[in-house]
N, C-alpha and C positions, 0 to 999 in steps of 0.2 A: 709290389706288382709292377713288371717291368711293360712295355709294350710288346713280348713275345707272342702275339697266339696263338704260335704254335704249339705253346704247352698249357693246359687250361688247370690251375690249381683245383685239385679237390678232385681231381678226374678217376679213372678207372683203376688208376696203377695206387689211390688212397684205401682200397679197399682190404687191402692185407692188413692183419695183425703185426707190430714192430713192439716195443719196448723205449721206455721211457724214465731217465733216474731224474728224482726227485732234487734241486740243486739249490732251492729255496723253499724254507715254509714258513708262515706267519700267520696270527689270527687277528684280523683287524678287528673282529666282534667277537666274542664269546660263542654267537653260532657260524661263524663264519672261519674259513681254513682258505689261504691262498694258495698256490703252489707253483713254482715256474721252472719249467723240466726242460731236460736235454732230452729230447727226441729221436733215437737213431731212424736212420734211414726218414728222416723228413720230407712229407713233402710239401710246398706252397701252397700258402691258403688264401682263401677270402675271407673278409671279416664277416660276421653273420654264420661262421661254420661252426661245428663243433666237432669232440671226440670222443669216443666209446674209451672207458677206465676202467678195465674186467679185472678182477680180484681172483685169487684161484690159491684154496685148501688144499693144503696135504693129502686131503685123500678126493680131490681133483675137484672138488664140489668150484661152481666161477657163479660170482654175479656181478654184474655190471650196469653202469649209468652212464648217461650223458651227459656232456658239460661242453656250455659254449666256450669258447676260446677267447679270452679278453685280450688277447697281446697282438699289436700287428705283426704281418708279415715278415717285414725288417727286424723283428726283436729277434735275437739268436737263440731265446728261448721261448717255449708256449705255456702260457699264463692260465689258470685255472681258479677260479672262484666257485667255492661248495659249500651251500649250504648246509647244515649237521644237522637233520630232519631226523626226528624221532623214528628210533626202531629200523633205521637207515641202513641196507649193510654196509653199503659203500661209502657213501658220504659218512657214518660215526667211526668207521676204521682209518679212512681220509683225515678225521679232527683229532683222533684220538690216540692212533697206533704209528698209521705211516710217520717218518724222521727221512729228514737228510740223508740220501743216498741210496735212498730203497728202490729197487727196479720195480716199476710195474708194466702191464701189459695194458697198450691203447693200440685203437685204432681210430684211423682219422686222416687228414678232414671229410668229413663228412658231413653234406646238405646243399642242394643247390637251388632249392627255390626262396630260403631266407637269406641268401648270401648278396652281399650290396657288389656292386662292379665296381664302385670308386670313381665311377663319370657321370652316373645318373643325380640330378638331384635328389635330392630325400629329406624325411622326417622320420625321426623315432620318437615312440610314447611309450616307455621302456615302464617297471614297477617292480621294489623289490629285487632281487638279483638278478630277473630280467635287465637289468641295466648291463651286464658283459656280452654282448655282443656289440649295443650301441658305443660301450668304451672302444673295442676294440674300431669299430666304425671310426670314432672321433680320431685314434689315434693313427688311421690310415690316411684318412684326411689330411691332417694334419702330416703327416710326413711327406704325400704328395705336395703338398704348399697348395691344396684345394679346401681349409674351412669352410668354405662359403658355400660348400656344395649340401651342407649337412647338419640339421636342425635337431635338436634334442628336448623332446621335454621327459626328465625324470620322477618318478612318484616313488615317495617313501612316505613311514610313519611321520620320523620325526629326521632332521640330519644325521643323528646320530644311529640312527637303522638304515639309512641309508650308502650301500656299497657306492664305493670313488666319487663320494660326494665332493670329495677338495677338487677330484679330478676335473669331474665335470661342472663344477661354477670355475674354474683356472680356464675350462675350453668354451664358456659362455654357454652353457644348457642352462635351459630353464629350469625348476624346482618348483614340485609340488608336496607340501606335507599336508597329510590328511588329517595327524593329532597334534601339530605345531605351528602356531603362527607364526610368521618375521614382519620384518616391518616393511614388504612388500606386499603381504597376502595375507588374509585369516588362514585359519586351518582348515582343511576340507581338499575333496579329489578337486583336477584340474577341468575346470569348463571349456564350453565353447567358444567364447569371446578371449581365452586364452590358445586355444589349440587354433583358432584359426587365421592368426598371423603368422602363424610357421608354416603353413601349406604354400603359401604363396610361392609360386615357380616348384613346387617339389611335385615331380612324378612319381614317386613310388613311397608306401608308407611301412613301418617295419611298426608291430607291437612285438613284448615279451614281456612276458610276468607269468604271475596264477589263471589257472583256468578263471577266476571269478576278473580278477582284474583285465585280462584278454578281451571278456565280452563288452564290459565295461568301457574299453577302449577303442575298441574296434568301434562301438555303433557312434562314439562320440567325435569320432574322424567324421564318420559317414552325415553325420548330423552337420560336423562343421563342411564339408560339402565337399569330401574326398572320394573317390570311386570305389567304391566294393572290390572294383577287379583289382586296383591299384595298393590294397592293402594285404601284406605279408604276416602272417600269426604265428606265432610259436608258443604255446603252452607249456608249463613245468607244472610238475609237483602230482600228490598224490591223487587228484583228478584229472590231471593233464594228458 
């Protein structure tokens, strides 16, 4: 993100349908599918956005899902992380059919109330896959040469369920496993007396995960003594 403002990423002219070929794909987990596409007609995003990935039958039938964007701005590709949720149309055709060079139809970016500026300070208490937008977060930061503006705590099972776990202890997040000790923490979600030295100087708070871990999150900011108004939610998944 340049200092333009004259052009605001993610604005009006993101709302058309373009296409998008598949140029990378990988499965870091068994339920997990990566993908990093070339984009026509791109436009600039913010980290915190995401994109519509509509599938469409021969005999015209389309369903589509959302997916946050984990790659910054500056990547000359957009990075996608998908879960393979049972009975899935889009994410088990995403893990199991799409290959290398397939066009799909997206649309994007899209969202402007979970999307970070890159100048405010902040905090994310990401969980689950919820953790790609905060990568993407991290890694805007970090291209600007602003770290310091941008706090992480991530929650998974275990490291090994947890998405960009190398990434994010490489960019200094915190780590919470809930069925895995280390030899920082027992196992168990992240507390109060952990969540509340990462507020210090941050004005704005971003959660993402499960509807159940969302709520979870949300009130434990609020506990550790963060503004309601100042907290950002995004829900996934089949109650989201």
């Amino acid at each position: 993100m340049s200092g333009d403002e004259s052009f605001e990423p993610g604005g009006t002219g993101a709302t058309a349908w373009t296409t998008g070929r598949i140029i990378t794909k990988d499965l870091p987990a068994p339920h997990l599918v990566r993908l990093r596409m070339h984009v026509d007609d791109r436009q600039r995003h913010w980290p915190g956005q995401h994109y519509l990935i509509r599938l469409r039958a021969p005999d015209d039938y389309t369903a589509q899902r959302s997916y946050s964007v984990a790659s910054d701005d500056s990547d000359p590709l957009v990075e996608f992380l998908v879960e393979r949720l049972p009975d899935g149309e889009v994410s088990e055709f995403l893990a199991d059919v799409a290959e290398v060079g397939d066009v799909l139809e997206l649309r994007g970016p899209i969202g402007r109330w979970f999307r970070w500026d890159t100048h405010t300070p902040a905090v994310c208490l990401v969980g689950g896959t919820g953790v790609v937008p905060a990568v993407a977060m991290l890694r805007a930061a970090r291209h600007l040469g602003r770290p310091d503006l941008l706090r992480v705590m991530a929650v998974g099972r275990s490291p090994e369920d947890l998405p960009y776990a190398e990434e994010l202890a490489q960019a200094g997040a915190a780590t919470a496993f809930t069925r895995h000790a280390t030899s920082d923490r027992p196992a168990g979600p992240p507390t109060e007396a952990e969540i509340t030295p990462l507020l210090a100087g941050a004005d704005v708070a971003y959660v993402c995960g499960s509807a159940r871990f969302a709520e979870f999150a949300e009130n434990l900011l609020i506990d550790a003594g963060m503004s309601p108004e100042a907290i950002r939610v995004e829900r996934f998944g089949v109650t989201g």
